[in-house]
N, C-alpha and C positions, 0 to 999 in steps of 0.2 A: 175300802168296803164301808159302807153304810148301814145299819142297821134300822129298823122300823120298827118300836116297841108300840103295840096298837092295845087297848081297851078289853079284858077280857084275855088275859097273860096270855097274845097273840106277838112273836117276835119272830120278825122275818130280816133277810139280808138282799142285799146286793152289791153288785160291784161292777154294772152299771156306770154310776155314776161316783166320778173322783172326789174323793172327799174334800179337793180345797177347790171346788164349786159349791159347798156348803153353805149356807149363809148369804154369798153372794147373786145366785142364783135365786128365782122363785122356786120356793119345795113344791110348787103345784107342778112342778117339770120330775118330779119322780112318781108321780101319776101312774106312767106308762112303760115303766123299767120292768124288768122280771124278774121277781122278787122270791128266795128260793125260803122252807122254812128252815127258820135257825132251829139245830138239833145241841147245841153244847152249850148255849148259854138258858137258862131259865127264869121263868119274871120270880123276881123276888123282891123284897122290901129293900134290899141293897141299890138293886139294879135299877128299881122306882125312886127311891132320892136321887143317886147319880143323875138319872132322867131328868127329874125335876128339877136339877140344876144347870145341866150341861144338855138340856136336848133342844131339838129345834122342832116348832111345832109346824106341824104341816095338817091337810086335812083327816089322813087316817093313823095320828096318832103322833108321835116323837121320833124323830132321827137323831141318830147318832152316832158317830165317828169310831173308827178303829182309837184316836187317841184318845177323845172324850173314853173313853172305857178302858184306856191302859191301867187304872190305879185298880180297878174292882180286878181285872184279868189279873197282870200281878200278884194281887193279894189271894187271887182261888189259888194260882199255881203254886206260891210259897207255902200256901195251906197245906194241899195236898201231899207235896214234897214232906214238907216236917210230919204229918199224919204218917207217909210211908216211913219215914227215918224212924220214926216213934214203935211204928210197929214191928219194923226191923231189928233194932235193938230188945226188943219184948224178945222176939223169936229167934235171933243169933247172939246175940249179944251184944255190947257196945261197939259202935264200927269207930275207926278212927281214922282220919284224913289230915296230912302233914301233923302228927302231933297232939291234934285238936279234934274231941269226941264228932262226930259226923251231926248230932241232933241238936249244939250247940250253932249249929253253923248255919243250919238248915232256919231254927228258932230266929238267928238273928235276921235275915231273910225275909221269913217270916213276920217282924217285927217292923222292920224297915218297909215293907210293903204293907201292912196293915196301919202305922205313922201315915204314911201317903194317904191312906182314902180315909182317915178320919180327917185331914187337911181338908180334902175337900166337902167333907163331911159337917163344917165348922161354917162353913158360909150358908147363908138362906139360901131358901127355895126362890125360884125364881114367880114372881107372883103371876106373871104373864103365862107362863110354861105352866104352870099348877091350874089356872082356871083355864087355859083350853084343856087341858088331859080332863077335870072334870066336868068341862064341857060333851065332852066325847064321850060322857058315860062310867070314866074311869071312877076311879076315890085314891085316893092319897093316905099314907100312912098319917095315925090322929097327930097333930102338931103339939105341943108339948110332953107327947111322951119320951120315956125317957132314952129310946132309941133314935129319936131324931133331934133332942136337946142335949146328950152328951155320947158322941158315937165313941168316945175313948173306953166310957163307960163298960158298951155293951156291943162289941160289933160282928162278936162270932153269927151271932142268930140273922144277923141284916141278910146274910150271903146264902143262908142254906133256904130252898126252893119252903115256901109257907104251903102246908094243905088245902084246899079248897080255892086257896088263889087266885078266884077267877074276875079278873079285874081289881079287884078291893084288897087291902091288906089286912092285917090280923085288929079288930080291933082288941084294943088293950084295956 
């Protein structure tokens, strides 16, 4: 599966075309693919560094790979998981699994997936990747703030969906 993250938090998929014709192929041949809209991922300032690192640029905007987006996927689902554990324990009490409280487990998970995408988080933007997206209209999160110079920092807010988002991210 492929995704199209376009200009204007427009994020569409396909599958189409095989991911490991990526790169190899001209992106001007997913042109004419049929592109359905993504409903479960949303543009966010997370998902536009990733982009900005790991996407391929084509004419209507960045592609990107089921794997390129395994550490951000990861990290929602680990999120989510320990949010449920969290509020489970709130409303039953402590659950416990072999021995060991169930929201220690879910935490480390959690930790271990949120590790991964500050990795990649840690490398630049790709300068080529960033001046076509603002080529296309987009804008890029401002570079030296402090979510895009220390993601260990602060990476809960990268992930959740920014207001008004339409194309541009928060300036800070």
């Amino acid at each position: 599966m492929i995704r199209l993250i376009a200009p204007f938090a427009r994020i569409r998929w396909t599958d189409q075309f095989p991911e490991r014709f990526l790169g190899a192929k001209d992106p001007a041949e997913v042109e004419g693919l049929r592109w359905q809209d993504e409903h479960q991922l949303k543009m966010s300032e997370g998902l536009l560094e990733l982009a900005l690192r790991r996407g391929v640029p084509c004419r209507q905007g960045l592609l990107l790979t089921r794997s390129s987006l395994l550490p951000l996927q990861r990290y929602m689902d680990a999120r989510a998981a320990h949010v449920n554990a969290l509020e489970s324990d709130r409303a039953h009490g402590p659950q416990f699994v072999a021995g060991r409280r169930f929201t220690e487990s879910t935490n480390d998970a959690f930790s271990s997936a949120r590790s991964a995408v500050e990795l990649v988080l840690r490398h630049p933007r790709d300068r080529r990747i960033e001046a076509h997206w603002l080529a296309l209209g987009g804008s890029a999160p401002a570079t030296g703030s402090p979510e895009s110079l220390e993601p260990a920092a602060a990476t809960d807010h990268l992930w959740k969906q920014t207001p008004g988002m339409r194309g541009k991210a928060n300036s800070r």
